[in-house]
C-alpha positions as CSV (number, residue, x, y, z in Angstrom):
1,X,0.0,0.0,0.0
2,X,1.6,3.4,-0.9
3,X,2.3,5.7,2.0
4,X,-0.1,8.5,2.3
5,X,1.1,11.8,0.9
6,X,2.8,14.1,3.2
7,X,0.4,17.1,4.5
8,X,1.3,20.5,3.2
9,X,3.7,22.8,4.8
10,X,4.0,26.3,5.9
11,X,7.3,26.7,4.2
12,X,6.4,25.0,1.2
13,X,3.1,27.5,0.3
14,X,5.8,30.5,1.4
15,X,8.0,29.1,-1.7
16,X,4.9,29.1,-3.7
17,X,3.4,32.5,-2.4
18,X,7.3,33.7,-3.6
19,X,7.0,32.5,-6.9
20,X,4.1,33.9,-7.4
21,X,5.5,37.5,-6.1
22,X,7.9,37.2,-8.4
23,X,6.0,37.3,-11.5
24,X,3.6,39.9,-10.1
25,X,0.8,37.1,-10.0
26,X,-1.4,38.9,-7.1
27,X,-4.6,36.5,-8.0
28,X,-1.8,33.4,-7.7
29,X,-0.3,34.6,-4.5
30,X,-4.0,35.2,-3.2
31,X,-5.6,32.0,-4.1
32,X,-1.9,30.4,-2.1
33,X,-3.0,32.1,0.6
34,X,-6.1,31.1,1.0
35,X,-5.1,27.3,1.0
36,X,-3.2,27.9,3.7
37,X,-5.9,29.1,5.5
38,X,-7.9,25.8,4.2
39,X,-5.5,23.5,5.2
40,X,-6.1,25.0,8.9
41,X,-2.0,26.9,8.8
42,X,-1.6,29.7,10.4
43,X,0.2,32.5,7.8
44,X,3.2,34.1,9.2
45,X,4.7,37.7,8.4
46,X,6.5,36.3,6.1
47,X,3.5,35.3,4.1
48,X,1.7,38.3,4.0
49,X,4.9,40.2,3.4
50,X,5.4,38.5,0.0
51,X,1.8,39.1,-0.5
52,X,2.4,42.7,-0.2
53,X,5.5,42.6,-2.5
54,X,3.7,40.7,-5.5
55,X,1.0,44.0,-5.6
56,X,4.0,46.2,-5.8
57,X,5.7,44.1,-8.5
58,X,2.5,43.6,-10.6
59,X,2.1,47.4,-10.2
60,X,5.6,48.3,-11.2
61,X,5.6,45.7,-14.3
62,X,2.0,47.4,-15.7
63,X,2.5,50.7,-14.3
64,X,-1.4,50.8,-13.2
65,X,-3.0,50.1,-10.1
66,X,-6.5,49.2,-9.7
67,X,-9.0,50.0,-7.0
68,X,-9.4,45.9,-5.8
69,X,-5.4,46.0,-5.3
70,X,-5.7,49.2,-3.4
71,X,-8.2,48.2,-1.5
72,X,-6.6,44.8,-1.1
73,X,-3.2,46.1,0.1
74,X,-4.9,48.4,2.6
75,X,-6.8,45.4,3.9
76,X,-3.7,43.2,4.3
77,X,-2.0,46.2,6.4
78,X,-4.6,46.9,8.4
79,X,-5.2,43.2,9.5
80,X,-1.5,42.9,10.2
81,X,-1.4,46.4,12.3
82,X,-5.0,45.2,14.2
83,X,-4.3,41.7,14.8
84,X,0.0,41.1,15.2
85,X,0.7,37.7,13.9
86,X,1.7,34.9,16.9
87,X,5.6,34.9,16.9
88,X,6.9,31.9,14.8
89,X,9.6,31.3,17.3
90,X,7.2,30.6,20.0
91,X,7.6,27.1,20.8
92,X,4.4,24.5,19.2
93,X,2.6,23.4,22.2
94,X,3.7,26.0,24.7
95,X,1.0,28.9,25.9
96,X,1.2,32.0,23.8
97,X,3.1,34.5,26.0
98,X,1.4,37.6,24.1
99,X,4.8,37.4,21.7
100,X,3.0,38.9,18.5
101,X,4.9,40.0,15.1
102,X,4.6,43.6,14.5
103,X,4.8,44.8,10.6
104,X,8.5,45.0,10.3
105,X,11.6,46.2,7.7
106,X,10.2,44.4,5.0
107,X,6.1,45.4,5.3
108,X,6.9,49.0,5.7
109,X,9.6,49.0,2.5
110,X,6.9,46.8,0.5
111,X,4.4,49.1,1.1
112,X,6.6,52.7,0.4
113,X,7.4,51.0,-2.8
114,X,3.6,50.7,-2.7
115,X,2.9,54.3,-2.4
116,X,5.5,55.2,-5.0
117,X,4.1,53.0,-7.7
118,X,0.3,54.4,-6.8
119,X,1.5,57.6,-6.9
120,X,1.6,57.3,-10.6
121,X,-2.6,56.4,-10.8
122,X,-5.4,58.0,-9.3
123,X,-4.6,61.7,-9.0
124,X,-7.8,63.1,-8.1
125,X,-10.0,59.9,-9.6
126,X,-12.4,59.1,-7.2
127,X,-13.0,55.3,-5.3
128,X,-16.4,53.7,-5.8
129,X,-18.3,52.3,-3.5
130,X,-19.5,48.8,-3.3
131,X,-22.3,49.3,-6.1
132,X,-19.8,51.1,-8.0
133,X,-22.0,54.4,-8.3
134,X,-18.8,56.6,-7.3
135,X,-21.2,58.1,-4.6
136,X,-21.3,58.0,-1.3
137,X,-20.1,58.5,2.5
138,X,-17.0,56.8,2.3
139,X,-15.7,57.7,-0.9
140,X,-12.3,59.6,-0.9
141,X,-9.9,60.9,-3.6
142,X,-7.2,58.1,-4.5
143,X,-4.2,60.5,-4.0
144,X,-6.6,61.1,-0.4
145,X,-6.7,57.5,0.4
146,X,-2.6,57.1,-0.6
147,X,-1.5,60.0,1.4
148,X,-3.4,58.1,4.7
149,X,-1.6,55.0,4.1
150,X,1.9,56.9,3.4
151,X,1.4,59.6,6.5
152,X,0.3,56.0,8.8
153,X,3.5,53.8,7.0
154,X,5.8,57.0,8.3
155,X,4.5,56.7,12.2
156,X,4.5,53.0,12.6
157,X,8.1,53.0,11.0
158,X,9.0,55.6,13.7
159,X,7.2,53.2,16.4
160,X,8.1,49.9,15.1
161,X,11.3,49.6,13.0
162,X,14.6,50.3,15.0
163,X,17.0,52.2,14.0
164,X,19.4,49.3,13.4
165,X,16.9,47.5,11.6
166,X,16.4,50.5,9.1
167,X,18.4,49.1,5.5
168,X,19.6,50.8,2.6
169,X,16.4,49.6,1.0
170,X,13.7,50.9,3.6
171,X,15.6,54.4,2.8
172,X,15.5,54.3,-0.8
173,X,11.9,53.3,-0.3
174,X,11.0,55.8,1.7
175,X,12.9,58.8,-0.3
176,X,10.9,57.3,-3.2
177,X,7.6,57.6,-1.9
178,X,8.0,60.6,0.0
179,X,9.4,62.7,-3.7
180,X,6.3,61.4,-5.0
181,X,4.2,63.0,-2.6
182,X,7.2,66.0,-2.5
183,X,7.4,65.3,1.0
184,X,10.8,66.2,0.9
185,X,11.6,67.4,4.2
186,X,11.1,63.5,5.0
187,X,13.2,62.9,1.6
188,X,16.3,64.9,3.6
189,X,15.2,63.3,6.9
190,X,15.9,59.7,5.4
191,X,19.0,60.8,3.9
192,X,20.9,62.3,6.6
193,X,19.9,59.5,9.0
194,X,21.6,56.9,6.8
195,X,24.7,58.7,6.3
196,X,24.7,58.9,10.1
197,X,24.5,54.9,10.2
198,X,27.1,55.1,8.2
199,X,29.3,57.3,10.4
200,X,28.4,55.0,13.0
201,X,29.7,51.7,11.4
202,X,26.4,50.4,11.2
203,X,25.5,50.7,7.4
204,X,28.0,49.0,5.0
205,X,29.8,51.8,2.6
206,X,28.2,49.5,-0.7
207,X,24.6,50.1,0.9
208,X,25.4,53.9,1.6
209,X,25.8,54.2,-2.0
210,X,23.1,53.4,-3.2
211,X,21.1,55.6,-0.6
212,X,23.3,58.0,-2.3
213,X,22.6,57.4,-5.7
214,X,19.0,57.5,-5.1
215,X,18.9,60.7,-2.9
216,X,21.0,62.5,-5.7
217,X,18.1,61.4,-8.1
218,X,15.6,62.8,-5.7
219,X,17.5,66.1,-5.7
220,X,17.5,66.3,-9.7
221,X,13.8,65.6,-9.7
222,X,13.4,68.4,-6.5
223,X,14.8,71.1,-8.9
224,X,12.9,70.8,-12.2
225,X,11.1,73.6,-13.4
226,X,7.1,72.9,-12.5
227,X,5.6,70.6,-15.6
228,X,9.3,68.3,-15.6
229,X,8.5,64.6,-15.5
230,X,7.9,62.9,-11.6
231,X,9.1,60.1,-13.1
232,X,12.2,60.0,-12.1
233,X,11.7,60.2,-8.4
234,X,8.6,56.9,-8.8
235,X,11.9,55.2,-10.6
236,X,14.2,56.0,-7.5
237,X,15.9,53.4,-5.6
238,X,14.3,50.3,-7.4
């Protein structure tokens, strides 16, 4: 008789959520999601951190961004910022000791790369409601609805992500999504507190660099004549 086939794993839909990510498959990485939910797992961080990075890549490979993915990514954030995961380190078996998983490094640069990418849709297009009349209470401007997700990514970095967790690519990020808002008194704040990791031996001189590189892009963009393209600070730092 042939042995039964080993249950799914965790790790195993992760690699699949990933692969989907890649290609900027968001209905794929959904639809992975959800059978790990019916196959009674519990998703990690992890998972719904590659979630958020296949909206950003689909939205960088089309350059659009439709109102189900906004809605979508905003749903996935504010589940995560409501209800912090259970800690994957806690041992199986053992009483949850209130350990959760905050958003971390990589949910806050997924979803500044988010912002950026958005930032090219949506200026002043309205959201629909849920018949799709475009009337209604809780309809709000896209740029509206971007700019509330951006200004609440900015606080929970400042309450969440320490400073020695903060990489060369959560500051290229966050320069990026800031100059497309031209937020750039944050744009300056995020550059000068990586060269100060780096005066402190705690950001590599490679990964300076190419904070660098991007902030000096940032500054070209800054000091265009009104009417130049924007599209060179949405292209910033990746």
């Amino acid at each position: 008789m042939p042995s039964p086939a080993p249950a799914p794993s965790l790790p195993a839909f992760n690699l699949l959520l990933h692969l989907h990510a890649k290609q900027g498959d968001t209905l794929g990485a959904e639809r992975v999601l959800g059978q790990v939910l019916q196959h009674g797992l519990l998703p990690t961080l992890l998972s719904y951190n590659t979630l958020l990075h296949a909206y950003v890549r689909r939205a960088s490979r089309t350059r659009r961004v439709s109102e189900r993915e906004r809605r979508r990514v905003r749903a996935v954030y504010d589940a995560l910022r409501t209800h912090c995961l259970p800690s994957p380190s806690s041992t199986p078996g053992e009483p949850d000791m209130g350990q959760k998983d905050r958003p971390d490094v990589y949910t806050m640069t997924a979803l500044l790369r988010w912002v950026q990418q958005a930032g090219r849709e949506g200026k002043g297009g309205k959201e629909k409601n849920e018949e799709g009349s475009g009337v209604g209470e809780g309809n709000m401007n896209y740029e509206d609805r971007d700019q509330l997700l951006y200004r609440q990514v900015l606080e929970d970095i400042a309450a969440w992500v320490p400073l020695t967790a903060r990489s060369s690519h959560l500051y290229t990020a966050l320069m990026g999504a800031a100059a497309s808002r031209k937020d750039w008194t944050t744009v300056d704040d995020a550059y000068r507190e990586a060269k100060e990791h780096l005066l402190a031996g705690t950001m590599p001189a490679r990964a300076y660099a190419f904070v660098e590189t991007c902030y000096q892009k940032m500054q070209g963009w800054r000091l265009k004549p009104k009417g130049g393209s924007e599209e060179g600070a949405r292209s910033g730092g990746g």
